[in-house]
C-alpha positions in Angstrom: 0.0 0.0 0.0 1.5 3.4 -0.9 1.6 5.6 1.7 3.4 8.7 0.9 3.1 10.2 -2.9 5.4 13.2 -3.4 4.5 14.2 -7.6 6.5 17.5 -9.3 7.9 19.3 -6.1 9.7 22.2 -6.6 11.1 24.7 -4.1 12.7 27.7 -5.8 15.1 29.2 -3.2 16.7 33.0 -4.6 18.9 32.3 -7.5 18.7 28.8 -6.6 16.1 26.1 -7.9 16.5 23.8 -5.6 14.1 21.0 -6.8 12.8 20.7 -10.1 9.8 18.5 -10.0 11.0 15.5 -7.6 8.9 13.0 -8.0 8.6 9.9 -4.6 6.7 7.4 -3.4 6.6 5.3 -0.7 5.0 2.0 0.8 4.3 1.1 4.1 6.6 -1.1 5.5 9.8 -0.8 3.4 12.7 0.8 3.7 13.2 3.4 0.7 16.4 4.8 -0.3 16.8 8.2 -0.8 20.3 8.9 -2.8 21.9 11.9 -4.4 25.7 13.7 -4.2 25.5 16.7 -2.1 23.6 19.3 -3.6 21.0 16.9 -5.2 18.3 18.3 -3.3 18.2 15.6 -0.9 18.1 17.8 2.5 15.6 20.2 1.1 13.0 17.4 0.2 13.1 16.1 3.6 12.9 19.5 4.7 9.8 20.1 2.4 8.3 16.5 3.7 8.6 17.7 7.6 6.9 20.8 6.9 10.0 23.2 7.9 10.1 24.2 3.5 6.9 24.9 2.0 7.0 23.4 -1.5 6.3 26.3 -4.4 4.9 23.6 -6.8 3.7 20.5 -6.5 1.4 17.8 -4.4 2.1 15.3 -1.4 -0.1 13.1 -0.6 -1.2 10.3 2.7 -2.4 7.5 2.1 -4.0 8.7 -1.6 -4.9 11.9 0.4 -3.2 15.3 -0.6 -2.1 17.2 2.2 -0.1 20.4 3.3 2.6 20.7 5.7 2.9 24.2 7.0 4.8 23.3 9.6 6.6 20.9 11.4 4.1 19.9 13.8 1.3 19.5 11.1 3.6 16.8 9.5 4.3 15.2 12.7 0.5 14.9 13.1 0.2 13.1 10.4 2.6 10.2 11.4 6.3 12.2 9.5 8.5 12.3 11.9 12.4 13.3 10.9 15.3 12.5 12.4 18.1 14.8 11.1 22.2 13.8 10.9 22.7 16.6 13.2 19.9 15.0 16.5 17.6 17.5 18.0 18.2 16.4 21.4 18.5 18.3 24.8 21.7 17.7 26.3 20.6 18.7 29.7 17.1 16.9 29.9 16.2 13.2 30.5 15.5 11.0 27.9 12.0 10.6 29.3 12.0 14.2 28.5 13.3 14.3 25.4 11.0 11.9 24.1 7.9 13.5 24.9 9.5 17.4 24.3 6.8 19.2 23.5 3.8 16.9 23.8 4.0 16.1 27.3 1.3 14.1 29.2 -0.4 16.7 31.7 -3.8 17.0 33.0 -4.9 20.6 35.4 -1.1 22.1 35.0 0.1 19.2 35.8 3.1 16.9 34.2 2.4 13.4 35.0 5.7 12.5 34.9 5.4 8.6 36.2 3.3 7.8 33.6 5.8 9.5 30.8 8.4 7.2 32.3 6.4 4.3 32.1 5.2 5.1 28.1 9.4 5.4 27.3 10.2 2.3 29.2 7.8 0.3 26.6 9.2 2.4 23.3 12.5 1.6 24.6 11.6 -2.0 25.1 9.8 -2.1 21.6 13.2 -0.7 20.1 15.3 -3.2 21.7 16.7 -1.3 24.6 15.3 -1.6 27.7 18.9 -1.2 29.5 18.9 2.9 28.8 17.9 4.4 31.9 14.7 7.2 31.1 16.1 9.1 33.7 19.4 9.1 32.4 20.7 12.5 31.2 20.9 12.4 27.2 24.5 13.9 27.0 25.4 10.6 28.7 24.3 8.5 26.3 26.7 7.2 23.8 25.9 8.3 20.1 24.2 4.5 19.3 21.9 5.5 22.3 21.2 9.2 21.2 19.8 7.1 17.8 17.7 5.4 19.5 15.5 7.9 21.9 15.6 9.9 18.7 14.1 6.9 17.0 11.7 6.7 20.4 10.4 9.8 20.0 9.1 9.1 16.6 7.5 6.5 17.6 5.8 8.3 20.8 4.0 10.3 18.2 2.5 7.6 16.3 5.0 7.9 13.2 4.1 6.0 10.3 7.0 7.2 8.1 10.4 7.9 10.0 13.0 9.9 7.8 16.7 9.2 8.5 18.9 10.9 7.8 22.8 9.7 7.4 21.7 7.9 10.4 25.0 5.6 10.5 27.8 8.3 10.1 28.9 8.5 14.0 28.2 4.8 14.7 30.9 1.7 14.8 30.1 -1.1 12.6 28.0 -3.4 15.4 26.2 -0.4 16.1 25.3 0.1 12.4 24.3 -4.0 12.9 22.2 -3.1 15.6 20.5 0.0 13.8 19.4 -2.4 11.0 17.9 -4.6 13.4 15.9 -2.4 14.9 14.7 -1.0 11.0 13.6 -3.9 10.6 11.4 -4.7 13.5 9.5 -1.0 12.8 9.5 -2.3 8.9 8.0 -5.6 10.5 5.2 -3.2 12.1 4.3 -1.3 8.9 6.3 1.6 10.0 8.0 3.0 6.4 11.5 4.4 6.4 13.0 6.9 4.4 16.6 6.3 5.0 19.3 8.5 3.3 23.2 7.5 2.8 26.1 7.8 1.4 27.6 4.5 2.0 26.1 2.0 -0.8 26.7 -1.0 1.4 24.4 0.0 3.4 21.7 0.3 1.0 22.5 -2.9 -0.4 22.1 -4.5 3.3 18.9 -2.7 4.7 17.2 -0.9 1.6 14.3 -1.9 -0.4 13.6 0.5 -3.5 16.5 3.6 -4.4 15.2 6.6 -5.8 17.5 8.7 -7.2 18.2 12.2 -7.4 20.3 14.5 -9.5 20.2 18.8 -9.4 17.0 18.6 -7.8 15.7 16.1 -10.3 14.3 12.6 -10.1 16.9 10.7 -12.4 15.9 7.4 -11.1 13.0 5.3 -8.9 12.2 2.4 -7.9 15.1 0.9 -8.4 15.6 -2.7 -6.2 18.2 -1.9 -3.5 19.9 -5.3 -3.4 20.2 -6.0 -7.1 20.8 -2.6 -8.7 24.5 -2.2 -9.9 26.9 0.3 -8.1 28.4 1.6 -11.3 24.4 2.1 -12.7 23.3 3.7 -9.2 26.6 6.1 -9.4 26.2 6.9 -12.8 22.4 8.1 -11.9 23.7 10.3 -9.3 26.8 11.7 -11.1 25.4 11.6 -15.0 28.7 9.7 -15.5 30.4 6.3 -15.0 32.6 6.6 -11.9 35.0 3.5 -11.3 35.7 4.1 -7.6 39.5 4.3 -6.8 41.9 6.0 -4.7 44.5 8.3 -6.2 47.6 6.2 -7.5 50.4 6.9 -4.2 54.2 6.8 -4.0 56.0 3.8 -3.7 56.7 2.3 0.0 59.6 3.5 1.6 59.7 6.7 -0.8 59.0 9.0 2.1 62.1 7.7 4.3 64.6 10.3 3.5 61.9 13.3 4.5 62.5 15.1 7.5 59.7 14.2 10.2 57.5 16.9 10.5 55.5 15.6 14.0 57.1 13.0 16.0 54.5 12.2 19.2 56.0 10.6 22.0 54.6 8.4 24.7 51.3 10.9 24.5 48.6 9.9 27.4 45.0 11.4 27.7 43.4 9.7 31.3 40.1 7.8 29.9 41.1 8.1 26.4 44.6 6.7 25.0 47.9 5.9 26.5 51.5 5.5 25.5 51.1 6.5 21.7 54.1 6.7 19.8 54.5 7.6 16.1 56.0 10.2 13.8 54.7 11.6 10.4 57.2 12.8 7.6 56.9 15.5 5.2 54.2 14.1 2.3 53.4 10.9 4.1 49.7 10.3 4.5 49.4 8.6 8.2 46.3 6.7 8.7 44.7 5.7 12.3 42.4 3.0 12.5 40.2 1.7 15.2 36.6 1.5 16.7 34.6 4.4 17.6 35.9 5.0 21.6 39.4 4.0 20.5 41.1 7.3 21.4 41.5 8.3 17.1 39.7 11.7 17.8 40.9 12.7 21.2 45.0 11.5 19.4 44.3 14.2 16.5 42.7 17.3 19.1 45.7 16.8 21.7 48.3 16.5 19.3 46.6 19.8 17.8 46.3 21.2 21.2 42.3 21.2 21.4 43.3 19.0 25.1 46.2 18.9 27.3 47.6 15.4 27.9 48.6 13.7 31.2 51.9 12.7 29.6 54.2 12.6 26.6 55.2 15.4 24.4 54.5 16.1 21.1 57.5 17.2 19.1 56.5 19.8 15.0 59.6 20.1 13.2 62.6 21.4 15.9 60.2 22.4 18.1 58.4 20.9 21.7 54.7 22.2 21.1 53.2 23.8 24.3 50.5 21.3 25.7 47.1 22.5 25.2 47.5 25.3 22.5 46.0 25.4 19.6 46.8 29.3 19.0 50.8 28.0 19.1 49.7 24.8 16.6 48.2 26.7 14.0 51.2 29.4 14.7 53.5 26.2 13.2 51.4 25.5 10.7 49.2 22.5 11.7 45.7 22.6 10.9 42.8 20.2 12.0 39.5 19.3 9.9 37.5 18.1 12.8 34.6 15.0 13.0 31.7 17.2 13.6 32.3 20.3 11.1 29.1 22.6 11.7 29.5 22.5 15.2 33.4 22.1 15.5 35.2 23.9 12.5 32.5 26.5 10.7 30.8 30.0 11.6 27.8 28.7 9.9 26.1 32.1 9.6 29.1 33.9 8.0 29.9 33.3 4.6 31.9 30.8 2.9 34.9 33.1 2.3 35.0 34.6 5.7 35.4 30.5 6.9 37.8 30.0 4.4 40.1 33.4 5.8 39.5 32.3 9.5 42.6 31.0 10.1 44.5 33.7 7.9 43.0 37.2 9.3 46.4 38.6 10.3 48.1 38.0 6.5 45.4 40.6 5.3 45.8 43.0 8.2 47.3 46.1 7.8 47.4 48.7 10.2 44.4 47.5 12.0 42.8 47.4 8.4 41.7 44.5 6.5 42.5 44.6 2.9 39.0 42.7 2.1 39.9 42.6 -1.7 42.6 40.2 -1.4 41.2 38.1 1.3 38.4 37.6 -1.2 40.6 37.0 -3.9 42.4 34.6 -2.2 39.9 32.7 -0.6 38.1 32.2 -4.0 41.6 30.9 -5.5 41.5 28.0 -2.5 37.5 27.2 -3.2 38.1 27.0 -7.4 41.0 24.5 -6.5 38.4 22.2 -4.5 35.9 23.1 -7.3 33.2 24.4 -4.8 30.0 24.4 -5.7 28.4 26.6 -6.0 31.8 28.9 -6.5 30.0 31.9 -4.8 31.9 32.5 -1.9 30.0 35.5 -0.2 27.0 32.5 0.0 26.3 31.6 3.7 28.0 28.5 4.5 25.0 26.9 6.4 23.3 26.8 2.5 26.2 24.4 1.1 25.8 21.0 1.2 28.3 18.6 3.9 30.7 17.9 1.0 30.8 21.3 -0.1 31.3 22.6 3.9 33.7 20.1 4.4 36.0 21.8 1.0 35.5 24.9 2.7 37.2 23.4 5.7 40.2 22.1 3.6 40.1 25.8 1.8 40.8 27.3 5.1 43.6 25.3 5.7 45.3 25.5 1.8 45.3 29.6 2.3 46.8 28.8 5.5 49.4 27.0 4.2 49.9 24.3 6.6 52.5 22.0 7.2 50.9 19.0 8.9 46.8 18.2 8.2 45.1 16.0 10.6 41.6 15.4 9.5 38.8 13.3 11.5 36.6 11.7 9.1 37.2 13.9 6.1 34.4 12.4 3.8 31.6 12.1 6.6 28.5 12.6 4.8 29.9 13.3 1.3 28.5 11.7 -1.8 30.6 8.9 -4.1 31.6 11.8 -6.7 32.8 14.3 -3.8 34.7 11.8 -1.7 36.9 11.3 -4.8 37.6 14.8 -5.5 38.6 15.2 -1.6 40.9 12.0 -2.0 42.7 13.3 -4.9 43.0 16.5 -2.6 44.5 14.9 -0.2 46.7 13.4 -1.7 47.9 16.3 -4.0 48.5 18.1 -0.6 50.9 15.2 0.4 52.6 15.1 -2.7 53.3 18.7 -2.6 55.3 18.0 0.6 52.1 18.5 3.6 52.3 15.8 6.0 48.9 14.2 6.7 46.9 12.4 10.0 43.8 10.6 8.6 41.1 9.1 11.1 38.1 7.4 9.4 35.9 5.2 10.2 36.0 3.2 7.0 38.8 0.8 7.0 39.1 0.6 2.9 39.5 4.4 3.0 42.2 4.3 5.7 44.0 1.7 3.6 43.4 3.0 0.3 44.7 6.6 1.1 47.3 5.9 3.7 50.5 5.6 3.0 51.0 3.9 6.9 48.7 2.6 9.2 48.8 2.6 13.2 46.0 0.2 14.4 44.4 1.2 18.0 42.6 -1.0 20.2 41.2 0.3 23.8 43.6 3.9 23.4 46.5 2.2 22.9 48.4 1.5 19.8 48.4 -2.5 18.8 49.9 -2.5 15.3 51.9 -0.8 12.8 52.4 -1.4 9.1 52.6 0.0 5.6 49.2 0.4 4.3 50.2 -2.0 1.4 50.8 -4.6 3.4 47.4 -5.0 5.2 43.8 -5.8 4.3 40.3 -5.0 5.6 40.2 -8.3 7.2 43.5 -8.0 9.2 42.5 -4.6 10.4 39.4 -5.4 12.0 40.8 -9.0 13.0 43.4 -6.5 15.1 40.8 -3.9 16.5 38.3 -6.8 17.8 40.5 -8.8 19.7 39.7 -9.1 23.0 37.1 -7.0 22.5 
């Protein structure tokens, strides 16, 4: 039974068209794939769906009904609940609270807050966690739990069609496992799910139908998840065959004879990692690989100053770095892409050149006067290189897409100059055509002499960029090889053991 239709929706945004006539539909009970490159239109479709765009052409319709969203809560009403890759939760409130945020039980002035506790306890149960405390503070939660009372709070409104959003990109494989198990039990109930990723495994493994979109078009729908080719799916969403690959890298041992540009010695963070060792030369690409809680994030901020550690020393070029100063790291010349960009590495309200100067400022300073013309020119030069898009840089950086933010990052860091690059997940939430422009990227940068920290998530991208690979397990380093030399297999063989 078809239970969302979404026929010729366009949303014209100025000087943008942001869809073109997208055309969806959806059935109760699967799981339908929504896939695109950044930019496609996929964010503001959703956005249209939960009522926070209104659609300037166009019908949706329920259940063969047509019906307008002028709002959020008027889609939520009608069983559309959203959850975003960025979660709407409330630190600092219960997840008893969170759940029912703004449709609390209460009767006279009263919250009936027993009875709230009772309701989560049984949408926790029916999602297959009972063991998360509804008292529990949600900061507390890991992000696998955060997923879940998100999940439970769509459910405490009835939802009928839950939208996900790049709901895997901060989860560890056996938390992706459990995700997918619990999609399926609210498939097994009817519920519909409009999941959106970048990662085509996972659409293989939990998807149904794959709709398609390209510039805010529908290129493709319908398609069968499992038995749709990757190169045919790719093609759809680039308008060109992509083979897949990693830029060609020097030969092993090629980067010996370079001067080390960070040598890190015996670094400890208390609750994090201990005892890590290793040393990075000029144009080497340094790869870190581990489960999520392994210590990969917290290595890159206090080797970048973002902590102070309990121990060790961290040595850039000829100099001992002060612990804890990220003013004196970027003053060497090291710069950090962090794991969660908006919230982490942009001014999201300024525009896209201002983020791209940030670092810079001084350079186009001149007696208390900022030469704006060149720090324009010169932060357009950096955006053409990544081939931004759109190349307007005075747009506001909250309007461009993750892949496109995530360049803007990297731009930041090329007008900077840098010396040493330690990026945290650099293709988190960027599309199969963008994650190969930001691999050749990285890779020019190395071969132009910039030495490189890479922490990822995916294994094949650690191995296929890396020109070295440090495996951790529990915050402390277990293994060390040349990325050549390894395979998926033997990686994650090394990070589960004893786990």
């Amino acid at each position: 039974m078809t239970l969302l239709t979404m026929a010729e929706i366009v949303k014209v945004f100025p000087g943008v068209r942001a869809l073109d006539g997208v055309d969806l539909s959806v059935e109760a009970g699967e799981v339908h794939c929504l896939l695109g490159q950044n930019g496609a239109g996929k964010s503001t479709l959703i956005k249209v769906l939960a009522g926070a765009h209104q659609p300037d052409e166009g019908v949706i319709e329920i259940d063969g009904e047509a019906v307008s969203f002028p709002n959020p809560v008027s889609a939520t009403k009608r069983g559309i609940a959203t959850i975003y890759q960025e979660l709407d939760l409330v630190d600092g409130l219960s997840v008893t609270e969170n759940i029912f945020l703004g449709h609390e039980k209460s009767s006279g002035g009263f919250v009936h807050r027993r009875e709230m506790q009772a309701e989560a306890r049984k949408l926790l149960e029916q999602l297959g966690h009972a063991e998360i405390p509804v008292g529990r503070e949600v900061w507390r939660l890991s992000a696998a739990g955060k997923q879940i009372v998100s999940m439970a709070r769509a459910l405490s409104h009835d939802a009928r069609l839950i939208v996900m959003d790049e709901p895997s990109a901060v989860l560890a494989a056996d938390e992706v496992a459990n995700l997918f198990r619990v999609i399926r039990g609210l498939t097994g109930r009817g519920v519909a799910v409009l999941y959106i990723s970048h990662r085509l495994e996972e659409i293989r493994e939990i998807g149904d139908r794959v709709t398609v979109l390209k510039d805010g078009r529908t290129v493709a729908t319908g398609l069968p998840a499992k038995t749709t080719a990757t190169v045919d799916l790719v093609s759809s969403m680039t308008g060109r065959r992509v083979e897949f690959a990693f830029p060609e890298r020097p030969d092993a041992g090629s980067h010996d004879s370079e001067p080390e540009v960070l040598v890190v010695d015996g670094l400890t963070l208390d609750g994090s990692f201990s005892d890590v060792s290793f040393s990075v030369r000029a144009g080497e690409i340094v790869g870190l690989a581990g489960l999520v809680g392994s210590g990969r994030s917290e290595i890159l901020e206090t080797v970048y100053g973002a902590r102070r550690p309990t121990s060790g020393q961290v040595r850039f070029g000829d100099k001992l770095m002060r612990a804890g100063s990220v003013t004196a790291s970027v003053r060497q010349g090291m710069g950090l892409a962090p794991e969660e960009r908006k919230s982490q590495a942009l001014l999201l309200h300024d525009s896209v050149a201002r983020n791209v100067s940030l670092a810079s400022l001084r350079r186009f300073a001149k007696f208390g006067w900022m030469n704006r013309n060149r720090e324009l020119a010169e932060a357009q030069e950096k955006t053409d290189a990544l081939e931004l898009r759109p190349s307007d840089i005075s747009r506001t950086v909250s309007k461009l897409s993750g892949g496109n933010q995530q360049k803007a990052v990297l731009a930041r860091w090329l007008l900077r100059g840098c010396k040493l690059l330690l990026l945290d997940e650099p293709t988190r939430g960027v599309d199969v055509g963008a994650r190969a422009e930001l691999y050749a990227v990285i890779r020019e940068l190395a071969d132009s002499g910039v030495a490189v920290v890479l922490v990822s998530s995916e294994v094949p991208e650690v191995l296929g960029l890396a020109d070295r690979v440090l495996v951790l397990r529990e915050g402390r380093v277990v293994f060390e090889a040349d990325a050549r030399e390894l395979d998926e297999h033997r990686v994650l063989d090394l990070v589960m053991e004893a786990v």
